[in-house]
N, C-alpha and C positions, 0 to 999 in steps of 0.2 A: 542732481540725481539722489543725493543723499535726503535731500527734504523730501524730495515725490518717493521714495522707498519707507521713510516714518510713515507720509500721508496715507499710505496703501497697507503699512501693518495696523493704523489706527482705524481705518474703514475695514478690513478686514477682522479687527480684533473686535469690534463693536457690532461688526454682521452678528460673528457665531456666539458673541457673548447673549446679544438678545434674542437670539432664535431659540437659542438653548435654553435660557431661562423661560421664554415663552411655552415652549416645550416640557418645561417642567411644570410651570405655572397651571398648565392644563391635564396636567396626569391627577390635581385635586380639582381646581374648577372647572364650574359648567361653564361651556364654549355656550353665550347668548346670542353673539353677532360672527358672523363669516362676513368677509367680502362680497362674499355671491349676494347676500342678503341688500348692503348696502347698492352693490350697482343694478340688481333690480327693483330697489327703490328709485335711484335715478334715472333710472328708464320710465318706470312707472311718470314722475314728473316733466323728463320729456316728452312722453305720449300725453299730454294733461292731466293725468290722473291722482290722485295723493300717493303719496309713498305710505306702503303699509308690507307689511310680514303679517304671516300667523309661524307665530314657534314658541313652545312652551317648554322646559326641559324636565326631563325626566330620567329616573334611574332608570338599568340595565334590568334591574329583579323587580319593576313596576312595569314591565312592556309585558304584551303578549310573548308566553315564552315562545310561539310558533316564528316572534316575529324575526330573532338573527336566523333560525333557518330559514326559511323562505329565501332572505337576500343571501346568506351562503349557496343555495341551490340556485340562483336564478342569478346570480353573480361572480362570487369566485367559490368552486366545490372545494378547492386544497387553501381555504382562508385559516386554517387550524395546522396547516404542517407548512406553510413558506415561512420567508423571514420578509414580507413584504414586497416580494415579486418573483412571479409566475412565468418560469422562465421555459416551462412545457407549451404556455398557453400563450407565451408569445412567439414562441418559434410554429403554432396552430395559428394562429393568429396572419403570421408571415406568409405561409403556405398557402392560405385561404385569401387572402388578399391579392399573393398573386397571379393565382387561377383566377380570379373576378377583374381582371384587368382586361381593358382594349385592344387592338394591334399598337395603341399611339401612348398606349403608357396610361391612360385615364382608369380610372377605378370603377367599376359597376356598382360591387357589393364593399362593404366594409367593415371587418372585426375588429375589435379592443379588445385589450388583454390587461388592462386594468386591473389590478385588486381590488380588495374592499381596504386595505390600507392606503394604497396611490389612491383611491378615491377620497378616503377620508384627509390626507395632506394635502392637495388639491382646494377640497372644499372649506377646511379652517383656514389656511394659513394663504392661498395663492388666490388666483383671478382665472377666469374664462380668457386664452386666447385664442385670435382669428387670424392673424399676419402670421406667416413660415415661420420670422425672427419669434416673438412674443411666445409663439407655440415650445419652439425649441428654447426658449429660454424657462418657459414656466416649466419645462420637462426636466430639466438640470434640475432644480429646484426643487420640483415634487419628489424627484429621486433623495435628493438631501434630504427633506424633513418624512419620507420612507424611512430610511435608517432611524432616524433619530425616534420617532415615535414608534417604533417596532420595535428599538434598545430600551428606552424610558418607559410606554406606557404598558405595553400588554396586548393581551387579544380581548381582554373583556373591556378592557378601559376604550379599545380603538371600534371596537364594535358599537360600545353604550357611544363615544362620539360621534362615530360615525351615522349610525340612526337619529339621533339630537338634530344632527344638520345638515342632513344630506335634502334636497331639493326634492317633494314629492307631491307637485300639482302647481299651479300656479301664486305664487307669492305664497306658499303650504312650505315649513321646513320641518323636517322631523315626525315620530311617528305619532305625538301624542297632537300635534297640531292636523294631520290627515287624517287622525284616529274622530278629532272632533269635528270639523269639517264634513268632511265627503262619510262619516259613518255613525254620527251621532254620541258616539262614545268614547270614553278613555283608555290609552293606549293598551292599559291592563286587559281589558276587553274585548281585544279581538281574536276571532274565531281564525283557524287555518285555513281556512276559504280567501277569508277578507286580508291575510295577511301576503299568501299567494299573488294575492290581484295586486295590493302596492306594490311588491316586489315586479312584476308585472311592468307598470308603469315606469321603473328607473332608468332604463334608457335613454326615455328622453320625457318626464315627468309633465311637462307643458304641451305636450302633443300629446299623449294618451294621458287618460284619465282613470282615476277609481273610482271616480264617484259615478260617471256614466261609463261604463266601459263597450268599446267595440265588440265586435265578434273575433276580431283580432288578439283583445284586449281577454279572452274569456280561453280564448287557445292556449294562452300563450301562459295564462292562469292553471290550468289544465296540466299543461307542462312542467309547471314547477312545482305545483301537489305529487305530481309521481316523484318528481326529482327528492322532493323532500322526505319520502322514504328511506330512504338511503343517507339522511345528514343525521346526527347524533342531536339534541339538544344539546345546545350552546349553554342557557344558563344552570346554577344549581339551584 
C-alpha cells in the first residue's frame, strides 16, 4: 500500500506539474498544433487523403476587431463577466433540453452551454469524445484546465487563443487561415458581414460553410449582426 500510495503522488504530482507549466507556457506562446488538428489529419489518412491543416497564427490587435464579437454574440453573450462557466445558460440549457425530450427519454432538440473558455480548453489541450465514459472523462478535464486558464491567462489572452484554433471549415483552423481560404483575405481584413457568417459556421464548422453558405447559413448570419449591437468591442 505504501508503494502504490508514492506511485499515485508521483503520477499525480507530475499530471498538475505539467498541465500547469503547459498552461503557463501558453499564456506567452502561440498554440501552433491542438489535438483536434492532429486526429483530423489521421482521419484525413484513413480516408486516403494527405494529412494537411491550413492555420496560421495571429495576434488578437491583427484580427478583424468585429471578429471576438461576432463569436461573443453568436457564442457566449456573458464571455466578459463569468469566470469560465455559464452557469445561467446551463441551467437554459437543462430546461431546453428537457422540453425537447420524447415519452422514452430520447432528445429531439439539443443545447450547449459551453463558453468560449470550455471551448477554448477543449480545443488546445483535450480530444473530441463519442463513448458516455471518454465524454464524461474529457468533461472533468475541460473543467480543470477552465479554471486554470481563466486564473493564468485572461480574457484577451483566451479569446486571441481561442480564435488561433478553434475549427472553422474543413481542415481551416483559426481566423487568419478562414480569412485566407474561404475570403481571399487577411484576418485584419474582414468586414462585420464576413465576420458574422464565420461565427455563424461554429457549431458544427464542417457542415456549414462560409465560403458557400446556405440560406440557413445567411439567417443565422443575420442574427448575430443584430446580436452584435449590443457586445462592446473586445479589443483596444
Amino acid at each position: 500500500m505504501k508503494r502504490i500510495r508514492h506511485i499515485l503522488r508521483w503520477v499525480f504530482g507530475l499530471f498538475f506539474g505539467t498541465t500547469i507549466l503547459a498552461v503557463v507556457a501558453y499564456r506567452f506562446l502561440p498554440v501552433y498544433i491542438t489535438p483536434l488538428m492532429v486526429i483530423r489529419s489521421v482521419e484525413n489518412i484513413t480516408e486516403g487523403c494527405s494529412p494537411f491543416w491550413h492555420h496560421s497564427w495571429v495576434r488578437l490587435q491583427d484580427m478583424s476587431k468585429y471578429m471576438p464579437v461576432a463569436v461573443i454574440a453568436s457564442e457566449d453573450q456573458r464571455f466578459t463577466s463569468h469566470h469560465g462557466f455559464d452557469f445561467k445558460a446551463i441551467e437554459d440549457a437543462a430546461e431546453y433540453n428537457a422540453r425537447h425530450r420524447t415519452a422514452d427519454g430520447k432528445a429531439t432538440k439539443v443545447r450547449g452551454a459551453s463558453t468560449i473558455t470550455q471551448q477554448t480548453a477543449k480545443n488546445v489541450f483535450l480530444w473530441p469524445g463519442t463513448s458516455m465514459v471518454s465524454r464524461w472523462t474529457r468533461k472533468g478535464f475541460e473543467a480543470y484546465f477552465t479554471f486554470l486558464i481563466e486564473l493564468i491567462w485572461g480574457k484577451e489572452r483566451i479569446m486571441e487563443i481561442y480564435l488561433n484554433s478553434i475549427e472553422m471549415g474543413n481542415s481551416i483552423y483559426g481566423v487568419q487561415a478562414v480569412a485566407e481560404e474561404n475570403f481571399g483575405c487577411d484576418a485584419s481584413e474582414l468586414t462585420r458581414s464576413q465576420c458574422a457568417l464565420i461565427a455563424a459556421t461554429l457549431p458544427n464548422p464542417r457542415k456549414y460553410s462560409s465560403k458557400e453558405p446556405s440560406q440557413y447559413m445567411f439567417q443565422r448570419q443575420r442574427e448575430i449582426q443584430v446580436q452584435m449591437k449590443y457586445i462592446p468591442l473586445f479589443t483596444k
